[in-house]
C-alpha positions as CSV (number, residue, x, y, z in Angstrom):
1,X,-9.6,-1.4,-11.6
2,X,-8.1,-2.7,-8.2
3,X,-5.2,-2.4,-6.4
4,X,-4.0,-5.9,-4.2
5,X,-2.1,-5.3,-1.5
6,X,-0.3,-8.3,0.2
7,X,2.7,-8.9,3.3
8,X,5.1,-11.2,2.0
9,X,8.2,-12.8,3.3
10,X,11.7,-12.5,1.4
11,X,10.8,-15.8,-0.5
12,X,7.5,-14.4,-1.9
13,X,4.8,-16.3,0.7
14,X,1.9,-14.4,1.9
15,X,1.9,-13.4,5.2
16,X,-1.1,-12.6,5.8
17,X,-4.5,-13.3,3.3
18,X,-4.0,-10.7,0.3
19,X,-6.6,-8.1,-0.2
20,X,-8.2,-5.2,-2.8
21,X,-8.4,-1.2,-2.5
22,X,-10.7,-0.1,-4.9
23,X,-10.5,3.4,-4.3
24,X,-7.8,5.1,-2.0
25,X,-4.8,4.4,-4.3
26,X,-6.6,6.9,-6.7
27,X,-5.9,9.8,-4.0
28,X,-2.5,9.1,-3.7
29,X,0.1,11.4,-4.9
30,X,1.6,11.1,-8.4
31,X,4.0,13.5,-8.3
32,X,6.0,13.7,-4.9
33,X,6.6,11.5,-2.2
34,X,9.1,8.9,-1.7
35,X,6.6,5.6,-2.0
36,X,3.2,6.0,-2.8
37,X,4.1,7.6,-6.5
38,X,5.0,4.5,-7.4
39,X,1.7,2.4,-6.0
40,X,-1.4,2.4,-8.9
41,X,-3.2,0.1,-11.3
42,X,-0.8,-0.4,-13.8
43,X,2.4,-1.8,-12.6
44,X,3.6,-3.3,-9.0
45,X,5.3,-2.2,-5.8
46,X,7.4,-3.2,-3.1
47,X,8.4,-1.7,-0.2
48,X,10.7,-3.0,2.3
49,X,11.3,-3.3,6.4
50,X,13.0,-0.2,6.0
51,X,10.7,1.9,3.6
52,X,7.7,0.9,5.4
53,X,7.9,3.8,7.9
54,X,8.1,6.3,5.1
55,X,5.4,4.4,3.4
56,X,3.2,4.5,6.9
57,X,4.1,8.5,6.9
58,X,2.6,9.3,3.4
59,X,-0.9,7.3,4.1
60,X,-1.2,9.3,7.3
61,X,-0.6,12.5,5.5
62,X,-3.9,11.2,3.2
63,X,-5.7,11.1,6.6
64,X,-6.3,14.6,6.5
65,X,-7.5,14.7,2.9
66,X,-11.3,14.6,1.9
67,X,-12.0,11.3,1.8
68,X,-15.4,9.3,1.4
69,X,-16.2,6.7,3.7
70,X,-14.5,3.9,1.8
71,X,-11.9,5.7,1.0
72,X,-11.3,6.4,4.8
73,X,-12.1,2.4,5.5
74,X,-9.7,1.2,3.1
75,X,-6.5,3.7,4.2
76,X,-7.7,2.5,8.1
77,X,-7.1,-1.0,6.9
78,X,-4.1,-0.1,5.1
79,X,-2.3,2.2,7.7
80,X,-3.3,-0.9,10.2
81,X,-1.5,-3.4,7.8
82,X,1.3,-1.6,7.8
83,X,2.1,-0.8,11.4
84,X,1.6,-4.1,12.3
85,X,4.5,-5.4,9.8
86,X,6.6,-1.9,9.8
87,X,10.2,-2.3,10.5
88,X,10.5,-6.8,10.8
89,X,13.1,-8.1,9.1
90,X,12.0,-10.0,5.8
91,X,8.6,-8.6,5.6
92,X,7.2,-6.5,2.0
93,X,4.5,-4.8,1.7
94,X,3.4,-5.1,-1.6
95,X,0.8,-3.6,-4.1
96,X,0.2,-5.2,-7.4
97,X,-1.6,-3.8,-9.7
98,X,-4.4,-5.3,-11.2
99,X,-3.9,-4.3,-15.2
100,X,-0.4,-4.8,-14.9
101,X,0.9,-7.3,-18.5
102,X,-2.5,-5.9,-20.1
């Protein structure tokens, strides 16, 4: 199972070319935190201009975990994705889940 994670504009459009995390979503937290809880394989996410700083926050706390090296690659490409869009006005991060309606 997969996690895709996409930047979208208010309207829905991609912002940028949608992509798959195989691996890191299974190390984040279930039980605490404000966003990551919520990311996983079975439904979707969205986090918002606003959220996207506390979202940035919990994946650099991961940075310090034991991670493989794909693990490590695919939080480097996510922490990247979301500094670059953090904080502008009618962009969404977004994880969808890939057995969600299953």
């Amino acid at each position: 199972m997969s996690v895709f994670v996409a930047v979208e504009d208010k309207e829905g459009e991609p912002l940028i070319d949608v992509f798959e995390v195989e691996r890191i979503y299974r190390k984040f937290p279930r039980d605490s935190g404000l966003c990551l809880r919520f990311v996983g394989e079975a439904e979707d996410a969205s986090f918002n201009p606003t959220q996207a700083s506390i979202l940035q926050s919990e994946l650099e706390a991961l940075s310090g975990t034991d991670l493989d090296q794909r693990e490590r690659k695919e939080l480097e490409r996510l922490l990247a994705v979301c500094k670059s869009h953090a904080g502008k006005r009618n962009e969404y991060l977004r994880f969808y889940g890939e057995a969600r309606g299953e």
